[in-house]
C-alpha angles and dihedrals in degrees: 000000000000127000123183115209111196119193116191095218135083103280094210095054129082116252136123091248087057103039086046090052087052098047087053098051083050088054096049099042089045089059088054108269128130102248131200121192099201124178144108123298145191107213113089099224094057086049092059096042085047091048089044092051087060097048097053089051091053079053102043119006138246090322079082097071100052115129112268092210152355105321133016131327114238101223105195116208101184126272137333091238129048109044108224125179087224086064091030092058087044099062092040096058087048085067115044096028102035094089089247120175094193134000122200126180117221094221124205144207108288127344109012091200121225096310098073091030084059095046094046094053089037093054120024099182083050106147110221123195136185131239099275135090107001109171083056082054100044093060089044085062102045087056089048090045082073096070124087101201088071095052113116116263119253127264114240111172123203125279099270134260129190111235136175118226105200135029131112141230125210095286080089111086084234096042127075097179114134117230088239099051086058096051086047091046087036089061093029082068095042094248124152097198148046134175109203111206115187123181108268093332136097086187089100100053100050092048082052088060107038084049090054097046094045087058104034091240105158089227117131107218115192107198101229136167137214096218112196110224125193089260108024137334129270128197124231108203113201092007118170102211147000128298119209114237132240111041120122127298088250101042091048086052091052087045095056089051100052086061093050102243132146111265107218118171107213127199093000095171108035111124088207094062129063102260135188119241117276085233098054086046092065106044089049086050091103086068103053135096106194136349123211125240108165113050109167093208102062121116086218141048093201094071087059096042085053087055096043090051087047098050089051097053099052088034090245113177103248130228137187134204141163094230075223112202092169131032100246090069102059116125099023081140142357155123131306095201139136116278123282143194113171140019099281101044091048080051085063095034098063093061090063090051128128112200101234120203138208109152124198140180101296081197097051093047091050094050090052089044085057100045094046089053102043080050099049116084113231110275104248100243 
């Protein structure tokens, strides 16, 4: 039998919410159930294991989140504040994929945040329980454990598409694809997504899908943006609106976040590119999304094998792209993953995700990248 408890507040900080939900997970596990104390954190470590732990479920089922010991397991899914859909999907998947046979949510006094707000839309037959009392609670549960209507939905994601999560049109100052060239390569390739990203600019992605719904093509177009930041750039996917460029790594993060986009890192380790500093990257690991490890214009492999090796490591969710400036480079690279139409189901969806690979000339793209744009004439602004 296994029961998720789920505390909305931070597990490693002192509070009566937390020390009831561990109490309760004590409890539980004490009358024989595998117990699971799920909830946000603030130490780094427990956000990795707690990254790592999801990961590893995406990979091989529920089996991952037994417990590893006598007691219950401490399952981290990011912080407290912000909300992230990383975090968000996390939970989530924890959920309706964890092999739970109940859920139940210690609440608190006041807002409860996003944690309980996610639970409570993840599993709606999801108990909750206040502070007192917990060994009394903890047999109630088990009772309850026993039946199956309470048990979390599944969790059944959508039929896959392949999709490229990077690329630009000629609304970037070094790109003269037409929005229309990339939806008739896009379906051309058989994709049923696309992230235009144009440098500091939404203005791409919006003209990609106006274009598509004008003309009833079944392509999802999330309106993205590359901000350059003044170390590195970072992607907004579904952003509603243009970020000004050059503040700092950190502040263009947090600004992509306000607006509720996506944040995807591209290209984190290409020495040909400004980067931010791999210590910077993971502290701010708690705050992204997704961080890129195939990008299928690098002149290096190298780079994407770095980031690879990064993402592992801190349990980051991965993504793929072609960075695409002319359309015959689309899909260099990309993502095998079940279909997706806003920031948190994109968020599921990545754990899903299978890197897809078609590798060509990174010379010969970037000569036809330089001959389309010496020959284009500036886009009036």
């Amino acid at each position: 039998m296994r029961i998720a408890v789920i505390a909305p507040a931070a597990l490693d900080r002192p509070g009566p919410t937390q020390a009831a939900a561990h109490a309760l997970a004590d409890a539980l596990s004490d009358l024989g159930a595998e117990a699971l104390l799920v909830g946000p954190a603030r130490h780094p470590d427990a956000l990795t294991e707690g990254r790592l732990a999801v990961r590893a479920l995406e990979r091989s089922g529920a089996a991952a989140l037994a417990p590893t010991g006598h007691g219950p397991r401490l399952v981290a899914v990011g912080l407290a504040a912000p909300r992230t859909w990383a975090a968000d999907a996390a939970l989530t998947r924890i959920l309706r994929a964890g092999g739970l046979d109940l859920a139940v949510l210690v609440a608190g006094d006041g807002d409860d945040g996003w944690v309980a707000a996610t639970a409570r839309a993840a599993a709606p037959a999801l108990e909750e329980v206040g502070t007192t009392a917990p060994r009394k609670t903890a047999k109630a549960l088990v009772a309850a454990a026993r039946d199956h209507a309470r048990t979390p939905s599944p969790l059944t994601p959508p039929d896959p598409i392949l999709a490229d999560f990077h690329l630009h049109s000629v609304h970037s100052h070094d790109c003269s694809t037409e929005v229309d060239e990339l939806a008739e390569r896009a379906l051309e390739l058989g994709l049923g997504a696309l992230c235009v990203t144009d440098h500091d600019t939404v203005a791409g992605g919006y003209a990609a899908r106006a274009h598509v719904e004008a003309h009833g093509i079944d392509l999802e177009i999330a309106p993205s943006s590359e901000v350059k930041s003044r170390t590195g750039e970072v992607i907004g996917i579904y952003l509603r609106e243009d970020v000004p460029p050059g503040l700092p790594f950190a502040d263009t993060v947090e600004a992509l976040r306000d607006l509720g986009a996506f944040v995807y890192v591209p290209h984190p380790f290409d020495g040909f590119h400004a980067i931010p500093d791999a210590a910077l990257l993971e502290r701010l690991a708690p705050l992204i999304d997704c961080l890129e490890v195939a990008n299928g214009r690098l002149a290096r492999e190298s780079f994407n094998q770095q980031a690879l090796a990064f993402a592992t490591r801190l349990g980051l969710p991965q993504g793929a792209c072609s960075d695409a400036h002319v359309a015959a480079g689309l899909f260099t690279a990309g993502l095998e993953l079940p279909a997706f139409h806003d920031p948190a189901s994109l968020a599921l969806a990545i754990g899903d995700a299978r890197v897809v690979r078609h590798p060509r000339s990174f010379v010969a793209l970037q000569a036809r990248k330089w001959l389309r744009t010496r020959r284009t004439p500036a886009r009036a602004e």
